[in-house]
N, C-alpha and C positions, 0 to 999 in steps of 0.2 A: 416345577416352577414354570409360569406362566413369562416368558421371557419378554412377550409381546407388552405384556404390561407393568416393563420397566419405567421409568423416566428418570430426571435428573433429580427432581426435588423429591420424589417418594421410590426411595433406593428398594431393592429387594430386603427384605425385611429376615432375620437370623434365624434360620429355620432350629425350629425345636428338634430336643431330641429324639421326641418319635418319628418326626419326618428324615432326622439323618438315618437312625436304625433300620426303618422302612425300605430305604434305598441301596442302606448296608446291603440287605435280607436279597432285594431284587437284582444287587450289582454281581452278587454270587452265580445268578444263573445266567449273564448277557456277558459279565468281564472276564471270568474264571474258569469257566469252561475248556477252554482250551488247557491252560496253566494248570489247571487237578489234575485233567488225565494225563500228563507226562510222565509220572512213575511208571506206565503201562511199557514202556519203550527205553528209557533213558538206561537203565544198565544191560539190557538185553544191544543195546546199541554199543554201548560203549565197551562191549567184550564181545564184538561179533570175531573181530579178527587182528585187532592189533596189541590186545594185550592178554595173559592168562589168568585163570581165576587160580593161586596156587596157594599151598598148606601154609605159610607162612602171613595168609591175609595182607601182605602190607598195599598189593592190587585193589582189594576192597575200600581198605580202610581209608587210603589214597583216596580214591573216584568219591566217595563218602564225607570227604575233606572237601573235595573240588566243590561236590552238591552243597554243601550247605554254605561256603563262603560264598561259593559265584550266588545263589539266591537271595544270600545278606548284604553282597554288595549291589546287585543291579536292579534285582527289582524292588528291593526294601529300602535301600540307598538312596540309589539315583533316583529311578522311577517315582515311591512315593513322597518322599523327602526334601526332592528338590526339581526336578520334572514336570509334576504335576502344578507347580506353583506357577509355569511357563506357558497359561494357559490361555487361549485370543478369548477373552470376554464370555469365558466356563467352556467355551472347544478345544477338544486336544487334538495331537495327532501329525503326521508329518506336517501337511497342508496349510495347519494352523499357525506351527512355528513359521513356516514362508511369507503367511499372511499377516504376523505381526512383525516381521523382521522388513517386510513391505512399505506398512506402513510407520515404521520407525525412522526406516531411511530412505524413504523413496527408491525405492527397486523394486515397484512393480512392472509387471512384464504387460499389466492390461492398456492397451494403447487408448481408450478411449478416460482416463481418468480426469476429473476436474477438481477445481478445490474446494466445490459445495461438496463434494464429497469427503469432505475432513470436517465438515460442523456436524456429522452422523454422529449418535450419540456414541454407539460402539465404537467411534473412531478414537478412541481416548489413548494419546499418545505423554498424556502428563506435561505437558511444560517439555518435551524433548528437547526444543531446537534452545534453552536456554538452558539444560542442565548437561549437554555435553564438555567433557574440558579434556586437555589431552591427549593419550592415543584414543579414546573414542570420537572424540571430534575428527583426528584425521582419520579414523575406519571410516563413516561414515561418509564426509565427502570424497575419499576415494572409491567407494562402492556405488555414490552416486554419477561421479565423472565417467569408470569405465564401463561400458556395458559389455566389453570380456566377461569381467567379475558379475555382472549383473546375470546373466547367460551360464554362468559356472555355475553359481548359486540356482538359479533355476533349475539348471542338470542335475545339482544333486539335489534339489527334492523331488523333482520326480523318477530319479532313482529309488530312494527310499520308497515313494508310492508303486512302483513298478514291482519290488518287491516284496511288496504286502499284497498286492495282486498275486503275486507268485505265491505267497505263503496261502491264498484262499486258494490255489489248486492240490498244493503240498498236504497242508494242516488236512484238509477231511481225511485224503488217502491214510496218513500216517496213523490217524487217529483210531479211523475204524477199522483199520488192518491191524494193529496192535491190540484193537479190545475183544476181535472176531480170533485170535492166534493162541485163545484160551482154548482153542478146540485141539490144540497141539496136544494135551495132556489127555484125551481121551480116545486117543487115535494113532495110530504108529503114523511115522515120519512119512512114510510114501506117500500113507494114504490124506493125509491132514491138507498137503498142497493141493488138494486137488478140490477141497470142499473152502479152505478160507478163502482165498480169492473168487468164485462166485456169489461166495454168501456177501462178501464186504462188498463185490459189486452191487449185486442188489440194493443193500442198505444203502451204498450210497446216491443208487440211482430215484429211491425212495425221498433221501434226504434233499434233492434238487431239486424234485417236481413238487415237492411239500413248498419250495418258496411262492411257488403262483400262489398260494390261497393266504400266505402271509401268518409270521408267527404270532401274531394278538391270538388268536384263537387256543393255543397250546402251550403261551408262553409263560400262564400262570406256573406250568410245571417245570418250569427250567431251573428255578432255587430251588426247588426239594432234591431235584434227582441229581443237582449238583452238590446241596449238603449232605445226602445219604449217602454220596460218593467218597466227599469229605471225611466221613463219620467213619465208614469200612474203612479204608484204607489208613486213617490214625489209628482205627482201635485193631486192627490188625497190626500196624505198627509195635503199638503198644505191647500187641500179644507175643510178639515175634521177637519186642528185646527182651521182655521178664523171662521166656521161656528160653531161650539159644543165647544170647550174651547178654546180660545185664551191664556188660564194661563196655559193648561199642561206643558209649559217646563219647568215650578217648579220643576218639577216630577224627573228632570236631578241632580238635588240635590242629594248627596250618604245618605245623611239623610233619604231617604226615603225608601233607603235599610233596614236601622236601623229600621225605622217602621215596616216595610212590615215583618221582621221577627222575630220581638217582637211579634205581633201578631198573626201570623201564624204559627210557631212557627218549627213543624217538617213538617208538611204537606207548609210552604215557601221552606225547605231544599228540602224537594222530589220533589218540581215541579222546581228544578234548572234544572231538568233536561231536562225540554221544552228549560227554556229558552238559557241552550246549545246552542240550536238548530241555532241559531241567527248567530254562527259563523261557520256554518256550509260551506265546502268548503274552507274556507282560508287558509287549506293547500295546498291548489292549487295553490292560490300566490308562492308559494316556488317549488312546485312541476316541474309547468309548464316553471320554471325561463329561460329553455334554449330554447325555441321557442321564447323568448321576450331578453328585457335587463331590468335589475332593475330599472331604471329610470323610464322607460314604465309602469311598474306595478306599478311602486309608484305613480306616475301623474292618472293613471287610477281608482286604491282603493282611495286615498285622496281628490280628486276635482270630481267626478263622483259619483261614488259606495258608499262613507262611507255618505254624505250626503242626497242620496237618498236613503239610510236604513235608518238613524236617522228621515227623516222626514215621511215617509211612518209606521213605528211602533209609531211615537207619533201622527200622525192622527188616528189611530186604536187605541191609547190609548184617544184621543180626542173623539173619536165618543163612545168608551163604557164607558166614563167618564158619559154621558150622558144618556145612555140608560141600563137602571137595568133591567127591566122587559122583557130580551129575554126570550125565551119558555122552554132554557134550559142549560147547559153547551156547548152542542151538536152542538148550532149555534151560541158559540161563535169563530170566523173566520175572515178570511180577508173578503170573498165576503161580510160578514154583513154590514160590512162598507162603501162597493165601493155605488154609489149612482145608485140607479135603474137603469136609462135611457141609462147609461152605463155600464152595468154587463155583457151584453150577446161577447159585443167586449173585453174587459176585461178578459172575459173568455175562450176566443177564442189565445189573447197574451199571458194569462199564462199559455196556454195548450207548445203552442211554445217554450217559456220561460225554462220551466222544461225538454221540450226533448231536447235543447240547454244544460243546464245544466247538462243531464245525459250525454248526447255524451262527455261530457269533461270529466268528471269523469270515463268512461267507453272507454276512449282513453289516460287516464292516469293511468289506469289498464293494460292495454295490456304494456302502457311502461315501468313501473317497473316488469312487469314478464320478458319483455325482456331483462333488468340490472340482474333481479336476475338469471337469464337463462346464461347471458353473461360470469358469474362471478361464478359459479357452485352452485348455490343456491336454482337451478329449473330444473325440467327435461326437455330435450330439446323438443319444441315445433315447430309448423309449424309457419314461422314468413313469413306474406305477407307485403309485401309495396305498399300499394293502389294509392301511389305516388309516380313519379319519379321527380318532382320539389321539393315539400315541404315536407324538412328534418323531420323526428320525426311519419308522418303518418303510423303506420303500423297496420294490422289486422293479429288476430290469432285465428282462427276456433274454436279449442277445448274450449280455453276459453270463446270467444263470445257466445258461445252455452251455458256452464256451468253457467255463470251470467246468462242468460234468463230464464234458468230451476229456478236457484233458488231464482230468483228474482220474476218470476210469484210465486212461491211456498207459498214466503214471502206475493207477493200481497195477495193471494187468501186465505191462513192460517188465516192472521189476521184482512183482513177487513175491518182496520180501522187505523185512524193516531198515537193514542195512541201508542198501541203495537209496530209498525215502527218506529216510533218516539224515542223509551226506546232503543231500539237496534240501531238508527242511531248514538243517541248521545253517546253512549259507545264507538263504532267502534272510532268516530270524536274524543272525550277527551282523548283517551289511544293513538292516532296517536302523538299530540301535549305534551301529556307529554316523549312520548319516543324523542319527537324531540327538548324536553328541555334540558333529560339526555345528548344524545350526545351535542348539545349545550356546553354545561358545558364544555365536554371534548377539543372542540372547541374553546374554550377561553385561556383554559389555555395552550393547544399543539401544536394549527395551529395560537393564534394570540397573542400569550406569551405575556397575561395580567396576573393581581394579581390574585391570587386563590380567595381573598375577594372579586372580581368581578363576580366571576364567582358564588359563596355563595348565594350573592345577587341577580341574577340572575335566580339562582336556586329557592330561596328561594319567592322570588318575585312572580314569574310566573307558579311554583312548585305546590304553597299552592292555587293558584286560579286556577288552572286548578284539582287540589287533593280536594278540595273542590267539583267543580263539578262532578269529576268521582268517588265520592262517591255519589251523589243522585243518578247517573246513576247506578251502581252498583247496588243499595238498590231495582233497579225494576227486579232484575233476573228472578225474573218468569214470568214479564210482557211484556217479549219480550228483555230482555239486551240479556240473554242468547242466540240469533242466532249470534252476534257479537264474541262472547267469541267459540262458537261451530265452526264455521266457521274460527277462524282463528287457533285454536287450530290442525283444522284439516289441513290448510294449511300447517299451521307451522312443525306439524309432515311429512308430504310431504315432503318439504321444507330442513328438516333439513337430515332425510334418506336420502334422493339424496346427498345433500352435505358430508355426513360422508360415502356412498358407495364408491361418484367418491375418497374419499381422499383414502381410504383404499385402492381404487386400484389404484393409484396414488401413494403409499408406496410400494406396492408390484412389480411395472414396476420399481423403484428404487434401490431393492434389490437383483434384481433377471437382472440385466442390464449385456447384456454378455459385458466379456470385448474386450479389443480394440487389447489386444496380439494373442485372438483367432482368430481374423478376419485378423491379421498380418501372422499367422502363416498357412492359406490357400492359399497365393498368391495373387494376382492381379486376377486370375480367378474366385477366392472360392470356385475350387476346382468343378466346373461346368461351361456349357459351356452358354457363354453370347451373348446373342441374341441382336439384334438393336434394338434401341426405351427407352423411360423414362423408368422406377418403380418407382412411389410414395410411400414410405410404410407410412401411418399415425400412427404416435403416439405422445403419451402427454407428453413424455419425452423431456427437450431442453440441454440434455447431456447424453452420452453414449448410446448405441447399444439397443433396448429393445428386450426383451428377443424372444419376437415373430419371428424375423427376424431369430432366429436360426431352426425355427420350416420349415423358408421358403427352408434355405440352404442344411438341411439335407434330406428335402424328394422331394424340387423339381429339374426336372434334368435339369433344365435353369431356368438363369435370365437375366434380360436385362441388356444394357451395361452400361448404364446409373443410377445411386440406389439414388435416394434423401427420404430422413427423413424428412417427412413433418409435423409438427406442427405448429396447428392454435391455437393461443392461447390468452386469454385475458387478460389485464393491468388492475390495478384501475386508469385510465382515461379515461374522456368522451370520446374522440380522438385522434387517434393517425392520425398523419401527414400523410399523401402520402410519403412522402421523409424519414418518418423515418418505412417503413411499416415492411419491412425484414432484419432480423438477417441472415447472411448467412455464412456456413462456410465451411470446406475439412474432411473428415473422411479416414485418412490413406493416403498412399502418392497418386500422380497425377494418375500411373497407375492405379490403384483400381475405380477410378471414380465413387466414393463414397461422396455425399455431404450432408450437413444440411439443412434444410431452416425453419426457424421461421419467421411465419406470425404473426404479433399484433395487435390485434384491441382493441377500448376500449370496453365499456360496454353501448355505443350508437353508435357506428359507422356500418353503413351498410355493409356486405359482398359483396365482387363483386363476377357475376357470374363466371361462370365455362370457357368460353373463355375469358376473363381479365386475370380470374387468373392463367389461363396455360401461357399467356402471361407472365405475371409480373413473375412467377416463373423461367420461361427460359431465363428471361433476366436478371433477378438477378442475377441466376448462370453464366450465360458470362459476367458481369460485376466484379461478385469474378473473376473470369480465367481468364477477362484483366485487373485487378489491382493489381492481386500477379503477371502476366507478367512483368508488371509495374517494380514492387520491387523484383523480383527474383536476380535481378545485386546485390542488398543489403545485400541479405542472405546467408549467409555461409552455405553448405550442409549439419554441422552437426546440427544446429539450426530448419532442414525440419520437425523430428519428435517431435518437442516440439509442432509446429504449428499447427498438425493437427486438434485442438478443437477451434483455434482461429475465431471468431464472425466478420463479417464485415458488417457495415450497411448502404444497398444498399434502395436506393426507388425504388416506384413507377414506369412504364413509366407513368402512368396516373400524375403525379405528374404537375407542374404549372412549376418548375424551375429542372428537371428531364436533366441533361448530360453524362448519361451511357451510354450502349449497346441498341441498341432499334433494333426486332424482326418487319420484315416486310413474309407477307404471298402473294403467289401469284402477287405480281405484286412490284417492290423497288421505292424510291424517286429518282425521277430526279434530275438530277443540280449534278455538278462536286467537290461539299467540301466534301463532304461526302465520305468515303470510304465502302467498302461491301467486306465481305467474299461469299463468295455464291455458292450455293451447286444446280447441277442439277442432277435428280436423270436419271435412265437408263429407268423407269417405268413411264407413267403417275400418276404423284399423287400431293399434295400440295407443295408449293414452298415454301422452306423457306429460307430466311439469316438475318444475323445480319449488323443493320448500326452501327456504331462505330463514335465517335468522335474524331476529329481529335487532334492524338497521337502521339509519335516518333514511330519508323518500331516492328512492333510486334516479337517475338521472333520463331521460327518454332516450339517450342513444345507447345506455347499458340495458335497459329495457328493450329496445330492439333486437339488441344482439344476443341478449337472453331468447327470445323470442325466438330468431333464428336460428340459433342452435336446437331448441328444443323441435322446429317444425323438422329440420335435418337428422334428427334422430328420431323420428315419425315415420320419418322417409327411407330408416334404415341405415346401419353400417357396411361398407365392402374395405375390403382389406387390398391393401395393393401391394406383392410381393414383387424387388426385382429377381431374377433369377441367374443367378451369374456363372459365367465360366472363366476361369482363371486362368491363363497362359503366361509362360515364361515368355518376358517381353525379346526381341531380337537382341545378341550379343552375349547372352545371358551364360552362365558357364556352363558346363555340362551336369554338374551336382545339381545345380539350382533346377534346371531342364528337367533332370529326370526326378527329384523334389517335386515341383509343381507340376509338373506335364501329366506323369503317370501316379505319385504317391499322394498327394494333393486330392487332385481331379478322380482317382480312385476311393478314398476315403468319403468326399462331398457326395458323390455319386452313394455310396450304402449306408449312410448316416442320414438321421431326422431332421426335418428341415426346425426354423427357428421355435422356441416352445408357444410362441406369440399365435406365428400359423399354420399348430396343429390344434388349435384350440377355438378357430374361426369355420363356422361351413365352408365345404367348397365351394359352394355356389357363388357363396359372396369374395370368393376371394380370385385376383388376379395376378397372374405371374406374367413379367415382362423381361424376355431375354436379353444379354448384356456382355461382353467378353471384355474381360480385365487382363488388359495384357502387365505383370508385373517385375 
């Protein structure tokens, strides 16, 4: 689906059922991945050490119970049923639910928000502020009153993100050490440790550097080797109850829950935390929601996925139903059960299988850093798009590098599936409980049900995932602990970056020169103006920032041309083409002085550095022939009220784009069209504007058309200021060593703004500035 060309009056059109199936087919190898190969680990986990495999089966049949209900309720349940309906305009995922519970109740954390930004089309809040009644009314403006609650709510989604970061160092380890641990059976026990963990390093050192070149290229094979994986492990299933117990589906009974932990009693409670494992990935259904449509995932986990896990874990409770006298806990596992003759191909698909599985998870890491990077949640990173076709592929060095270190780290540390194990399933349980909390808030804010819905709700799926992530918990030493370490430390990241940029994002607010001193220099400012653009960037999307004063008083020219340019992010996935720039006048015509607000969401791609000198200059001649336009309208004394006023121009990239459109060296032919057009005295680039056909332009829009195009003749420069941030005197010691050293550390090894690294150096200027805050 081409999202760029939605609108209001020609809605996305009900995809057929060859495009849902289609998506089915490909959602198998991007969503699933992870979620097939957990048979590979999940009983071999869940009988490492705290419970026995004894002749009586009721251990089995138990864990067998556990599997198939924890799978019918969380991920078949919750996840497709009612989760996935929780979606910000087709994105799923922690990030998302923040973004629509943001804009439902105002608690966004982004300091620079306006209220053109709620005429976005994706801002669709439905009639909210007239359909709340009740306790939804007062949740709401108590989440808006306190910004404690506003600050909790933010900590716990980037919790949840923190530990989906943790689960893309977890997931590969676990994955490719479980499907490489089929070498156990062909090797005595000495010798086996001694070849699995080099070989799974390899693969995984393999599986990292393959992100530079980007999965498009090999991603056609990721549904096959994920349904042949599928296909083995049911039809071995299959094989495994007709031949050793035809009666395990008894086992499906919740009665057998009731057994299995009457008699096992704490050591049942400590190995919940294997059989976690089971649902391991089905965040990913939700996560991945905006490369697919919900339908697609739902047809894919329901008729495919959920049936070839239920029958592949009761063949492996079939076949050890039957067999007591393995050599040890050690070889209790999948490959035990596969049947000889076929082990070595088998082990050859799950090896596949699990690097399929981590590429998802380690491609849906890179995308939540990019949401929370988007959104000022992360320091700005180097963002590659390995793709120019398919939306959503992008690589980012620092971090693909970082998972590999500490994901070999994790390999080689522990060994072994137990330990990885303890820590996968903590990272997984703490994702889905924070993705219940917001939930909740989800119910009652963005789809004004009863609060006793949402109770239920909570309460329901709360107590069974609270359940689990107390066995998990209880293994801290055993390995939970690098879940908890690792996001801990993200999160302090995470959260420094966000309370730096706000600090100075307070301080560009208070310190904003006003609009009478820039009145009271003249049309000149008091310096002499040179031809050609000034970009100055800044975060501000009103009033003068203070830096611009730093430009006037010590340089002895500026150019004729001054735009304020702020790129800035929305909480939506996308923003339109047609709705890209906010544009506006600062001071009257002479001064030629403009604003321009770039908006992008928090998945939408930046365009390069010639797009966007484009779309910037014709945005601006599209303000200077639409106040042409309306100038008969306005009364002279009415000119200085206008000057902050916002117009919102697109794209030319846009689908349905009828502005000013910027042709270079060479104009359109054909006679409707009209052209200003400017030839210079010098060899150099051609520039004019095509115009659409208007009543006769007025001579003073005609000038300023004029002089923008000779200013963009003459060249763009970018004017950066360059800031350093200081805790201002008084300030506490938390705050001090926050901004002094974690701040000022983080600014210092991160990217600068995405605006300019997309500018030559040449033309760009950096002008230094201490922010005391």
């Amino acid at each position: 689906m081409d999202i760029e060309a939605w609108s209001r009056d020609n809605p996305v059109k009900k995809e057929s059922w060859r495009t849902v199936l289609t998506l089915a087919y490909q959602s198998l190898g991007v969503v699933y991945g992870d979620l097939s190969t957990s048979p590979l680990y999940v009983y071999k986990s869940t009988f490492a050490e705290d419970i026995q495999h004894s002749e009586s089966n009721e251990e089995i049949y138990g864990v067998l119970s556990f599997v198939f209900w924890t799978l019918t309720l969380i991920p078949l349940l919750k996840y497709v049923f009612i989760v996935l309906r929780a979606n910000d305009n087709g994105e799923g995922g922690t990030f998302a639910l923040y973004s629509l519970l943001c804009r439902h109740a105002r608690v966004s954390t982004l300091p620079n928000g306006q209220l053109a930004d709620e005429d976005l089309f994706e801002y669709k809040t439905d009639g909210v502020s007239s359909s709340y009644k009740g306790f939804g009314l007062s949740l709401k403006s108590t989440l808006e009153k306190h910004r404690v609650l506003q600050r909790i709510l933010l900590v716990l989604a980037l919790i949840g993100t923190c530990m989906v970061i943790g689960d893309g160092v977890l997931t590969p380890a676990i994955s490719v050490f479980s499907a490489v641990s089929g070498l156990e059976l062909s090797m005595s026990k000495e010798h086996h440790q001694y070849v699995e963990v080099p070989v799974a390093c390899i693969i995984l050192v393999f599986l990292f550097f393959l992100q530079h070149y980007g999965t498009h290229r090999i991603g056609f094979l990721f549904a096959p080797v994920v349904i042949t994986w599928l296909f083995c492990i049911s039809a071995i299933g299959v094989y495994n109850i007709f031949h050793w117990n035809p009666h395990v589906f008894q086992a499906l009974s919740p009665y057998y829950m009731y057994k299995f932990l009457k008699k096992t009693q704490r050591g049942g409670w400590m190995s919940l935390g294997g059989i976690l494992l089971c649902i391991t990935g089905s965040e990913a259904m939700f996560a991945d929601l905006g490369h697919f449509s919900q339908l697609s995932i739902k047809i894919a986990f329901t008729f495919v996925v959920y049936p070839s896990l239920i029958l592949a874990y009761m063949g492996q409770a079939a076949y050890l139903s039957k067999h007591h006298s393995i050599e040890s806990d050690y070889r209790i596992g999948f490959y035990v059960s596969v049947p000889e003759k076929i082990r070595w191909p088998v082990l050859a698909i799950a090896i596949l299988a699990s690097v399929v599985g981590s590429q998802a998870i380690i491609t849906g890491t890179f995308s939540i850093i990019k949401q929370c990077s988007a959104l000022g949640c992360f320091p700005r990173v180097k963002i590659i798009h390995t793709s120019s076709k398919i939306h959503g592929q992008i690589y980012i060095p620092e971090i693909n590098w970082t998972l590999m270190l500490l994901c070999l780290a994790v390999t080689v540390g522990f060994r072994d599936t137990k330990h990885i194990s303890n820590a996968s399933g903590l990272a997984v349980i703490t994702v889905m409980l924070v993705t219940t909390c917001l939930m909740s808030l989800v119910i009652i804010l963005c789809w004004h049900k009863n609060v006793f819905l949402a109770i239920c709700f909570t309460f329901f799926f709360g107590s069974i995932e609270a359940l689990y992530f107390s066995a998990s918990l209880i293994k801290f030493l055993d390995g939970a602990w690098v879940p908890i370490a690792l996001s801990f430390t993200f999160l302090i990241i995470m959260y420094t970056w966000h309370y730096g940029t706000l600090k100075k994002y307070e301080f560009d607010v208070q310190n904003k020169v006003p609009i009478n001193w820039i009145l009271s220099l003249g049309p000149t400012l008091g310096i002499v103006r040179v031809r050609g653009i000034g970009l100055i960037h800044t975060e501000l999307v009103s009033g003068i920032p203070a830096i611009f004063s730093h430009f006037v008083t010590n340089l002895p020219a500026f150019h004729q041309i001054l735009v304020f340019l702020c790129i800035k992010s929305v909480p939506v996935p996308h923003v339109r083409p047609e709705e890209r720039f906010l544009v506006g006048r600062i001071g009257p015509k002479e001064y030629r002085m403009y604003r321009c607000i770039a908006r992008y969401g928090y998945r939408d791609v930046h365009m390069d550095d010639v797009e966007f000198e484009k779309d910037l200059v014709c945005s601006i001649a599209e303000l200077i022939r639409s106040e042409g336009r309306e100038s008969t309208n306005l009364e002279p004394e009415s000119e200085e009220v206008e000057y902050e006023k916002m117009t919102v121009v697109g794209s030319v990239f846009s689908t349905n784009f009828d502005g000013v459109r910027m042709c270079e060296d060479a104009g359109p032919s054909g006679s409707e069209m009209r052209e200003i057009e400017q030839v210079p005295e010098v060899p150099r680039k051609r520039v004019r504007f095509v115009l659409p056909e208007s009543p006769r332009i007025a001579t003073g829009t005609r000038e300023e058309l004029q002089e923008l195009m000779e200013a963009r003749e003459a060249g763009i420069a970018f004017i950066l200021g360059h800031c350093y941030v200081k805790a201002k005197r008084g300030s506490s010691l938390v705050k001090r060593v926050v901004i002094n050293f974690g701040y000022d550390f983080l600014r210092k090894n991160s990217r600068g703004p995405t605006c300019a690294l997309s500018f030559p150096r040449a033309s760009t200027l950096e002008v230094g500035m201490i922010y005391h805050v």
